[in-house]
PDB file of N, CA, C and O in Angstrom:
ATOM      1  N   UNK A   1     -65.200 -14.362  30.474  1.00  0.00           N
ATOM      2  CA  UNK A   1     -64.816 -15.065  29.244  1.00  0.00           C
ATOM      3  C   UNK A   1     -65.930 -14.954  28.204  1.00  0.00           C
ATOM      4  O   UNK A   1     -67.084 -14.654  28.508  1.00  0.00           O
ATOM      5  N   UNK A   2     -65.416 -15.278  26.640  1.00  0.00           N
ATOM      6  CA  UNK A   2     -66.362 -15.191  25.997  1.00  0.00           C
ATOM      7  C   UNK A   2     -67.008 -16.217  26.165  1.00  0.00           C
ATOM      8  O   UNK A   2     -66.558 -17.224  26.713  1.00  0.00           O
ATOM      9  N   UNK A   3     -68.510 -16.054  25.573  1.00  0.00           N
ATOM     10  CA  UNK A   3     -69.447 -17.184  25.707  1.00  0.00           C
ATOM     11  C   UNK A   3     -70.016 -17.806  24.401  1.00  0.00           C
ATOM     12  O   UNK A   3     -71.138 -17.335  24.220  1.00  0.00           O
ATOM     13  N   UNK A   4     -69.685 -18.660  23.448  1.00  0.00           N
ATOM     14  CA  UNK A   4     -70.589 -19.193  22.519  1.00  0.00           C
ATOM     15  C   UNK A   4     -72.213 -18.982  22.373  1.00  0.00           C
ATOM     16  O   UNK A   4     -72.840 -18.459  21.451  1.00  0.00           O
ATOM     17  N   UNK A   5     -72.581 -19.445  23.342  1.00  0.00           N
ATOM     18  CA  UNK A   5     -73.707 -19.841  23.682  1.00  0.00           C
ATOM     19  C   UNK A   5     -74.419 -18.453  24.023  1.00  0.00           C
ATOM     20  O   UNK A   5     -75.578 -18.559  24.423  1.00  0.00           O
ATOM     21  N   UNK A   6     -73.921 -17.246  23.926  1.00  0.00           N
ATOM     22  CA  UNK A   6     -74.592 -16.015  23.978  1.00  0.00           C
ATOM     23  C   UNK A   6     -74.402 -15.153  22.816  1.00  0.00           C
ATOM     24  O   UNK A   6     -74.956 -14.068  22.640  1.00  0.00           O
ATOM     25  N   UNK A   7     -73.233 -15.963  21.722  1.00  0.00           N
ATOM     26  CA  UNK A   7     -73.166 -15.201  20.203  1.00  0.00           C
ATOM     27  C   UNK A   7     -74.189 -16.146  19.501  1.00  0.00           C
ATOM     28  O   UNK A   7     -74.519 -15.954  18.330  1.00  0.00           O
ATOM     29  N   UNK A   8     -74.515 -16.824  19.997  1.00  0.00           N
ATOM     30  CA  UNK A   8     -75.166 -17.543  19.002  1.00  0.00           C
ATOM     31  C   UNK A   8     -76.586 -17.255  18.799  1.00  0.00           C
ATOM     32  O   UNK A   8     -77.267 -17.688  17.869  1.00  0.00           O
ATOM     33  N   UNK A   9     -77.033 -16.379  19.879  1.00  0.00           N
ATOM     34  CA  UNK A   9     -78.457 -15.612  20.241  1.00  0.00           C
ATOM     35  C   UNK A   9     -78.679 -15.062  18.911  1.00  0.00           C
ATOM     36  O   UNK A   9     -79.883 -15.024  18.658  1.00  0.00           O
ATOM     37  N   UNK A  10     -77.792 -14.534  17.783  1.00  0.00           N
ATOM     38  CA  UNK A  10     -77.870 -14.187  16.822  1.00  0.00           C
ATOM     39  C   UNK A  10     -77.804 -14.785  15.797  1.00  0.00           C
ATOM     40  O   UNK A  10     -76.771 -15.370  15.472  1.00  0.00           O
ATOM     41  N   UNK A  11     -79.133 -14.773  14.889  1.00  0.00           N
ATOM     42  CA  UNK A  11     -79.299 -15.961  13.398  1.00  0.00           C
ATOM     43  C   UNK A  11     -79.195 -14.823  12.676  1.00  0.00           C
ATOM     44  O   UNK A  11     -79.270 -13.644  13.021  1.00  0.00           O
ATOM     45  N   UNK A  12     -78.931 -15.567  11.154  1.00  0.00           N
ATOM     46  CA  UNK A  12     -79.865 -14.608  10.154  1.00  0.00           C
ATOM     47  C   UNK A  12     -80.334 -16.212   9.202  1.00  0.00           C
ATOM     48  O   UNK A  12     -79.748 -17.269   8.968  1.00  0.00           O
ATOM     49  N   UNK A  13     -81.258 -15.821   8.977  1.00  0.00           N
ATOM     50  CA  UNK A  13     -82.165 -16.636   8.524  1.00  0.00           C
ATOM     51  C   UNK A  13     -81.270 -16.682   6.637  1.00  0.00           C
ATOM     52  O   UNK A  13     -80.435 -15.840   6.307  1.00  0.00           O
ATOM     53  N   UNK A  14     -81.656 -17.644   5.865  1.00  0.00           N
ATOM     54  CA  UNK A  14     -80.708 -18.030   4.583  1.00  0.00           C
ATOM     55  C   UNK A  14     -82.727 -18.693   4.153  1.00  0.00           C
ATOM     56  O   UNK A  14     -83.726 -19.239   4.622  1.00  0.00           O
ATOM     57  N   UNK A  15     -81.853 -17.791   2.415  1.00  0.00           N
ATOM     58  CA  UNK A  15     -83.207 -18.191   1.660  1.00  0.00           C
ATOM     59  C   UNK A  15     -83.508 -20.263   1.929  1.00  0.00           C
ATOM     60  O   UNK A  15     -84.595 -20.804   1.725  1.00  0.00           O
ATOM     61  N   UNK A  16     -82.397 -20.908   2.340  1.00  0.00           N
ATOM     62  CA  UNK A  16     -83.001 -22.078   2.474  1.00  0.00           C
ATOM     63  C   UNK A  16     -83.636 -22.605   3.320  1.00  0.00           C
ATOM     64  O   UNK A  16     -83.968 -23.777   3.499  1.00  0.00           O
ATOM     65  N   UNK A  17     -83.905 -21.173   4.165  1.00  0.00           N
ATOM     66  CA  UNK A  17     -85.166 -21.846   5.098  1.00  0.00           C
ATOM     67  C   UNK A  17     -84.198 -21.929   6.765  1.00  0.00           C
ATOM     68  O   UNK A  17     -84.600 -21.669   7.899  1.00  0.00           O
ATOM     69  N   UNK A  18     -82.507 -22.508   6.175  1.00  0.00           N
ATOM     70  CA  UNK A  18     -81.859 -22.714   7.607  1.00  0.00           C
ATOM     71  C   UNK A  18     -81.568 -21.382   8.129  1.00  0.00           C
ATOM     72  O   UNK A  18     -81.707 -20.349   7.476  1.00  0.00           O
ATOM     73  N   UNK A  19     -81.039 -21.471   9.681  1.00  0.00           N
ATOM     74  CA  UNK A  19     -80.981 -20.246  10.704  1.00  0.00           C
ATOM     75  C   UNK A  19     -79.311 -20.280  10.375  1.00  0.00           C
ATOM     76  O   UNK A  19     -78.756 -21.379  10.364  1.00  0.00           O
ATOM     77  N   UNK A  20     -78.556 -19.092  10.118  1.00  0.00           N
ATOM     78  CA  UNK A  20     -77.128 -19.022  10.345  1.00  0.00           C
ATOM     79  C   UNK A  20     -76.759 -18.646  12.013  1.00  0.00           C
ATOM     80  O   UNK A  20     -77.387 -17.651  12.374  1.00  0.00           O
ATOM     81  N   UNK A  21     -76.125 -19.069  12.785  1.00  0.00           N
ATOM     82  CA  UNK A  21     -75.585 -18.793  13.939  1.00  0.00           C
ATOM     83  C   UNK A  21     -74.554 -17.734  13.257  1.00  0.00           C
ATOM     84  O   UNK A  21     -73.674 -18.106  12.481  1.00  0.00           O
ATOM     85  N   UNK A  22     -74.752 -16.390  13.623  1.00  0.00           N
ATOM     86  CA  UNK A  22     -73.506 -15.101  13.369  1.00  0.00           C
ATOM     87  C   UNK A  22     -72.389 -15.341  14.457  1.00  0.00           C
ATOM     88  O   UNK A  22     -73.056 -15.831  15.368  1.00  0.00           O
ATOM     89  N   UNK A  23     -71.504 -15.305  14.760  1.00  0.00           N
ATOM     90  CA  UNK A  23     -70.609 -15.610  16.052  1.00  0.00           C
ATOM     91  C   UNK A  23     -69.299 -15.327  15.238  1.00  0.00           C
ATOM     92  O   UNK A  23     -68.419 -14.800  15.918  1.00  0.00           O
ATOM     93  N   UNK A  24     -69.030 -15.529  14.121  1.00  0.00           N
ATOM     94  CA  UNK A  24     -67.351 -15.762  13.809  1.00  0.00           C
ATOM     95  C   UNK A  24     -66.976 -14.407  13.866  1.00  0.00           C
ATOM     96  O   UNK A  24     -65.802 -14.472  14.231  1.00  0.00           O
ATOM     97  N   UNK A  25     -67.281 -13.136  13.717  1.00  0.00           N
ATOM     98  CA  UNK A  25     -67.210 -11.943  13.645  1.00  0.00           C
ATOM     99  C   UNK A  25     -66.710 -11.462  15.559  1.00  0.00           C
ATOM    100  O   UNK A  25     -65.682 -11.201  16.184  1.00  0.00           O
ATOM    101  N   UNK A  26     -68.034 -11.570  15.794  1.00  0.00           N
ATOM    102  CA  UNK A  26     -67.967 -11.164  17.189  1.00  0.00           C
ATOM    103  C   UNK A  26     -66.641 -12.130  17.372  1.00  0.00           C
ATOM    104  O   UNK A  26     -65.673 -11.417  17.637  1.00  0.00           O
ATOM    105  N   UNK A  27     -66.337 -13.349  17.321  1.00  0.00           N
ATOM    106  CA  UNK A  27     -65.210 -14.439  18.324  1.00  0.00           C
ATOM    107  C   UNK A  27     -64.211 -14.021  17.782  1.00  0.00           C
ATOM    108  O   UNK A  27     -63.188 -14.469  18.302  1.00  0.00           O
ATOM    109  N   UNK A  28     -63.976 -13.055  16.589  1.00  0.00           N
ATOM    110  CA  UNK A  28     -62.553 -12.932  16.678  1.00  0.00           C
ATOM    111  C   UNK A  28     -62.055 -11.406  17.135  1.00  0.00           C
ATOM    112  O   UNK A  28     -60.901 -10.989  17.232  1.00  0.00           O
ATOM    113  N   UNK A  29     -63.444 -10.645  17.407  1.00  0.00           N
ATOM    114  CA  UNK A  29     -62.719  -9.781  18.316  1.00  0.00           C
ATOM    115  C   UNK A  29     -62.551  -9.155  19.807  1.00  0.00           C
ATOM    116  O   UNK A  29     -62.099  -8.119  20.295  1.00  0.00           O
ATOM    117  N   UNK A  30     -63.317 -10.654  20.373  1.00  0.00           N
ATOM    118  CA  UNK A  30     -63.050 -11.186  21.699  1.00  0.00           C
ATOM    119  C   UNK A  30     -61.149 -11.668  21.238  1.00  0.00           C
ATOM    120  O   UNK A  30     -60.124 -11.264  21.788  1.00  0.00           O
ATOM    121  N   UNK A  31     -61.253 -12.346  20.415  1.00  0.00           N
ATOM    122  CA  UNK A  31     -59.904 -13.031  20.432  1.00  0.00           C
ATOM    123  C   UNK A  31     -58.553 -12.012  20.226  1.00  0.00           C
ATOM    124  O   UNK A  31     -57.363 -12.222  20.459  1.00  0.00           O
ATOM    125  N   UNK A  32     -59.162 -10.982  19.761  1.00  0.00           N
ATOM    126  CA  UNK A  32     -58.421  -9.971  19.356  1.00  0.00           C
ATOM    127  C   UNK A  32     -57.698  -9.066  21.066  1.00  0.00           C
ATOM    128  O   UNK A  32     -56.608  -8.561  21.337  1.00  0.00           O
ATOM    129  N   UNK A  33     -58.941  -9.249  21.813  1.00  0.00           N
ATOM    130  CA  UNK A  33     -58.902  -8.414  23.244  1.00  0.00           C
ATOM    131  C   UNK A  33     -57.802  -9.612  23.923  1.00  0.00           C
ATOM    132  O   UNK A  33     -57.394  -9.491  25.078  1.00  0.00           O
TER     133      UNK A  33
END
């Protein structure tokens, strides 16, 4: 199964300093499979 907690290994950092969690990309094409 997919795992949250292993897309989320991936940030990209935002000029405000906060971390973005990347995941919505990857989860929809787990969702897609």
């Amino acid at each position: 199964m997919f795992s949250l907690s292993n897309a989320v290994d991936y940030y990209w950092p935002t000029p405000n300093g906060q971390k973005v969690a990347i995941f919505l990309e990857e989860s929809e094409r787990f969702m897609r499979l």
